[in-house]
N, C-alpha and C positions, 0 to 999 in steps of 0.2 A: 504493500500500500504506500502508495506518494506520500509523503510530509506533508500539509498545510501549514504556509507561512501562515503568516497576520494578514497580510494584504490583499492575499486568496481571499483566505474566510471575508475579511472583510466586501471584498466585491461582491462574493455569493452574497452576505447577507442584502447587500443594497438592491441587487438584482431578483430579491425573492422577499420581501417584506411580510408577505403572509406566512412563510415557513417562519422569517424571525419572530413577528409575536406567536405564533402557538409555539414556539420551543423556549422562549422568554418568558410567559403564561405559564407552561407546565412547568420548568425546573427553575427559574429565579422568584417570582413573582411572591409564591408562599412562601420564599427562602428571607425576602425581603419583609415582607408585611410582619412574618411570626418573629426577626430581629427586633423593629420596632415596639411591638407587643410585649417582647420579653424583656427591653430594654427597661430599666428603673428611674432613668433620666435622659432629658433633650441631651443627644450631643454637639451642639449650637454651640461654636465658642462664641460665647458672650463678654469674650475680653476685652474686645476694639468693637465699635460699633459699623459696622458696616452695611452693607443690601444685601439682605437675606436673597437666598435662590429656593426655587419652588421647593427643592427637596428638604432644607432648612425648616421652610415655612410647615411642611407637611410632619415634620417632627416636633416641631413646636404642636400642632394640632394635637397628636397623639398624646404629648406629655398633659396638655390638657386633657384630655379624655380618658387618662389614667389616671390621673387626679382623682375625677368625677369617681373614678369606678373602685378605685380602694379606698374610697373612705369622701363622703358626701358632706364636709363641712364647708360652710358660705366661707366666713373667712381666708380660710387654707385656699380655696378653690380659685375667690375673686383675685386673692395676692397674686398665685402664680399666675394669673390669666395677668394683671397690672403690669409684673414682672417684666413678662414677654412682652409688653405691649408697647414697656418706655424701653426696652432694647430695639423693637422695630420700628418704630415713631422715632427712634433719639432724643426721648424725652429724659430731660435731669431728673425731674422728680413728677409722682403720681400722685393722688388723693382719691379718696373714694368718702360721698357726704352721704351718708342715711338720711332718708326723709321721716319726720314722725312731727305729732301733735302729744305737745305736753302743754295740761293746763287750759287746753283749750286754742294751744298758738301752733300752726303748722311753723317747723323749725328744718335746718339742717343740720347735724352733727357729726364731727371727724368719726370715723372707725379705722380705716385703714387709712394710712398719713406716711407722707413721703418716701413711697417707695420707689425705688432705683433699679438697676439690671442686676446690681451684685447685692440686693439685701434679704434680709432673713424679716423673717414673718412676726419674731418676739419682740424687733427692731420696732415694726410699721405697727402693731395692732395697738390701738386706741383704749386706756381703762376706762371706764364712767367716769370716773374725776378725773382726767385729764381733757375730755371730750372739749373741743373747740366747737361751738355751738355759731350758727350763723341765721338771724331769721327770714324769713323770703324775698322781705324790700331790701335785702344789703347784698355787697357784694355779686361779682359773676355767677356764684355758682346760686343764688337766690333767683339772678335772671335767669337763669338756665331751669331751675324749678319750674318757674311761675307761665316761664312762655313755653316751658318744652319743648326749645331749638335747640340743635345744637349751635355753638359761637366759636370760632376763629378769630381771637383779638391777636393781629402781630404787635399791639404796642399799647401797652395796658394802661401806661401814661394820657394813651388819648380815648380810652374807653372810661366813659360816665358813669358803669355800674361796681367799677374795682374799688376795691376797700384794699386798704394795705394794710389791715387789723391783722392778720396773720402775720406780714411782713413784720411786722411791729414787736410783735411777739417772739419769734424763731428770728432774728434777723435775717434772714431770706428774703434775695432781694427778685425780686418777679418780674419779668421780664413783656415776655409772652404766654400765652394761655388756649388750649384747644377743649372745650369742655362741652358734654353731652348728656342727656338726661336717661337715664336706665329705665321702661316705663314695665308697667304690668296693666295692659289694655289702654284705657286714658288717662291711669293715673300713674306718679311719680313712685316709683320706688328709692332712686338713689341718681346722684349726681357724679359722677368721674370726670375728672378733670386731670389733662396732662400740662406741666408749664416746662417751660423753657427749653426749647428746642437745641441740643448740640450741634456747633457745626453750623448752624445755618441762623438767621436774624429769626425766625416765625415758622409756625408749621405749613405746611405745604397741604394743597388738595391730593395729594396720596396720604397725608397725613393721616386725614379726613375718612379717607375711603377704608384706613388697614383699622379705623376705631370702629368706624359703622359696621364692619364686616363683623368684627368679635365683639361686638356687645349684644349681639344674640345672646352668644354664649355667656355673657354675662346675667342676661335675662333670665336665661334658664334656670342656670345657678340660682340667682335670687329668689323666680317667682315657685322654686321646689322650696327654699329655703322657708319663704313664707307662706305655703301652704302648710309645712310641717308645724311652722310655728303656730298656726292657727287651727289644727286639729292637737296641740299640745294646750293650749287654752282652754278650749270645748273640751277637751276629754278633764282637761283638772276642773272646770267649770261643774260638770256632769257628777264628778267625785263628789264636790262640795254640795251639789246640791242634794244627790241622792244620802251622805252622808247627816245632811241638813232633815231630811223627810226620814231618816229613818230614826234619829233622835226625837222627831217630833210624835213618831208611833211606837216610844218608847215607854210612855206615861200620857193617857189621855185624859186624870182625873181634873189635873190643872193648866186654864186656859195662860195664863202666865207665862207656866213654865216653857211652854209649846212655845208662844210668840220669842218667847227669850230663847231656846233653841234652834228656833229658825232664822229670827233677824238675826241676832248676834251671831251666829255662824259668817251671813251674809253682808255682814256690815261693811267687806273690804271692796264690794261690787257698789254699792249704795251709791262711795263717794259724797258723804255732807257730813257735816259737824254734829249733827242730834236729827233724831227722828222719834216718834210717837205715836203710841197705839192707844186709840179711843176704844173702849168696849163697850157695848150694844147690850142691855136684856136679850135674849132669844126668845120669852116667853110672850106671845101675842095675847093674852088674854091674863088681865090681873086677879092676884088672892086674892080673897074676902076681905080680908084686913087692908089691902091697898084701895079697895073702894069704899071700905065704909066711910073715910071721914068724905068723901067726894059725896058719896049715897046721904049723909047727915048734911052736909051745904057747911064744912068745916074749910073743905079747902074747893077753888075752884074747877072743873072740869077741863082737862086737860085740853088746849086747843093749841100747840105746836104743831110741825112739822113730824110726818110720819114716816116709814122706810117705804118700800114699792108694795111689799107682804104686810105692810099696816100695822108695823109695829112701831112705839114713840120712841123716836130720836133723844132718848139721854142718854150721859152717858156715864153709867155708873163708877168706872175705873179708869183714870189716864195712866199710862206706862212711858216715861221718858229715859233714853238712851241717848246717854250724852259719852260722845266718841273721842271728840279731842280733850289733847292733855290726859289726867287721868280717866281712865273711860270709869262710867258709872250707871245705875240703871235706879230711876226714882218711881215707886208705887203710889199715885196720889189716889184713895178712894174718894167717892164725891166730890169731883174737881169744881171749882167754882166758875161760873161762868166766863169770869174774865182770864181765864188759864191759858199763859201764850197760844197756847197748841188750838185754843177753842174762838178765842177771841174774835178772830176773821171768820166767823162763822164758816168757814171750807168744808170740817170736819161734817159740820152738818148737814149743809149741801152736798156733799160725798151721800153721804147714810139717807139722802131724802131721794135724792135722781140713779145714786147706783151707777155715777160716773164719776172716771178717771178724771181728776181735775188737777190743774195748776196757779201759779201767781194772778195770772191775767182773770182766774174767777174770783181769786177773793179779792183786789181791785174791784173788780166791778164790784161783788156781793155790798163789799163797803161806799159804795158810790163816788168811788175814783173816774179816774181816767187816765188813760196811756199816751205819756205824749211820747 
């Protein structure tokens, strides 16, 4: 049999392109893929920043997807996704804002913070008391919240929404800014933002295209992340509450004690300073002895407000649960009518219509108005 140089083979192959992929198919293909697979890290040197090549890029994907597949934490997951992101952008430094409402105020807050091409994840991760917090009308990354564009500032100098409150803090000094909004459907999940372009004044529209492309994968990451988080909620939700009803059909002799084992279990959902239980007669129809002095013309014939079932609205026991500071729980019997809890008459309108009511009824009951 002849020797085949290189040169040979090499013509045969150009001269026969379908023999080359099915013999490149059958014997490299799986030889390649299960390398990758079995490999434990990108081997992407990420020592000089340079233009990744598609093969580069396709091992950075997998190192992603290995991530994903041994061990599904947002954290870990988003970093090394940030990681690769400011080594193929040439960006100096990354941030990642979490969107959330505290108090009532939609906010931004650091979790992952200044991550690099060469850093570690103990480096970037953000504790609750260090959290740099940012509200929605400040700063780029509030614009970036509120309008859900992404923004290209080459010169943050001449951009109207940069706060250098960060700068101010870390002395880092910001230069430029490429930042985009992470969404889950129409709403905001998190803001990423890359600054300071190596190498070049500003980020470039390939910049643009290599974030848009992997903040899928960022999406993904998050929006599993917050679905776990919110069957983690309902399922502890669920615990307390069932744990909540089955203290209450643990003792049915005292109405009391039930209210006090179901509120106060629930008191951390409530959310307010005190809350208060008025208690109702159940019995529609009075003893002998409550009507005789009515029956003698001793006391007058009751003409109040009744419940829907026709029973009168008194209320023989108030129950007060006071939460802040030291919590306490006060038993008033026969509460007098002027009793905060009663005074706005609400308590009564509740027990007379048999409806859910708020602020805006006992304004009105008291003949207010809402300006």
């Amino acid at each position: 049999m002849a020797a085949v140089d290189k040169d040979v083979a090499e013509k045969f192959l150009d001269s026969n392109p379908a023999f080359a992929k099915e013999y490149y198919d059958s014997k490299f293909r799986p030889k390649v893929i299960s390398d990758l697979l079995g490999s434990k890290r990108s081997q992407v040197d990420t020592r000089q920043f340079h233009s990744i090549t598609s093969v580069e890029e396709s091992e950075i994907m997998f190192d992603l997807v290995r991530d994903l597949q041994e061990n599904l934490q947002m954290e870990r997951a988003i970093f090394n996704l940030m990681r690769h992101l400011s080594f193929m952008m040439q960006a100096d430094r990354m941030s990642l804002f979490m969107y959330r409402t505290r108090n009532g105020t939609a906010e931004l807050a650091t979790r992952i913070f200044n991550v690099h091409k060469d850093a570690v994840i103990d480096e970037c991760l953000v504790p609750p008391d260090s959290e740099i917090v940012y509200p929605l009308d400040t700063g780029i990354v509030g614009y970036v919240a509120t309008s859900k564009k992404t923004i290209n500032v080459p010169d943050v100098t001449q951009n109207a929404n940069f706060s250098d409150f960060v700068d101010g803090l870390t002395g880092y000094e910001t230069k430029n800014v490429l930042a985009t909004p992470i969404m889950n459907g129409k709403d905001v999940v998190a803001v990423i933002m890359a600054v300071n372009r190596v190498g070049g004044s500003h980020f470039i529209s390939q910049d643009e295209e290599t974030l848009m492309k992997y903040i899928n994968f960022a999406n993904l990451v998050l929006r599993v992340f917050h679905l776990n988080y919110l069957h983690n909620c309902e399922t502890r939700r669920g615990q307390v509450l069932l744990w909540s009803a089955s203290k209450v059909f643990e003792e049915l002799t005292d109405i009391e004690r039930q209210f006090h084992k179901a509120l106060y279990t629930v008191r951390a959902f409530l959310n307010c300073d005190r809350y208060s239980v008025g208690l109702l007669d159940m019995t529609k129809t009075k003893e002998f002895f409550d009507l005789w002095p009515v029956l003698m013309g001793e006391v007058p014939p009751y003409a109040g407000p009744k419940t829907p079932d026709g029973r009168e609205v008194v209320f023989y026991k108030v129950i007060d649960y006071i939460l802040h500071g030291k919590e306490e729980i006060k038993v008033i019997p026969s509460p007098a009518a002027d009793h905060w809890a009663l005074c706005s008459g609400l308590p009564t309108y509740v027990a007379e219509n048999g409806l859910v009511s708020g602020v805006l009824d006992a304004i009105a009951l008291s003949g207010g108005s809402v300006t």
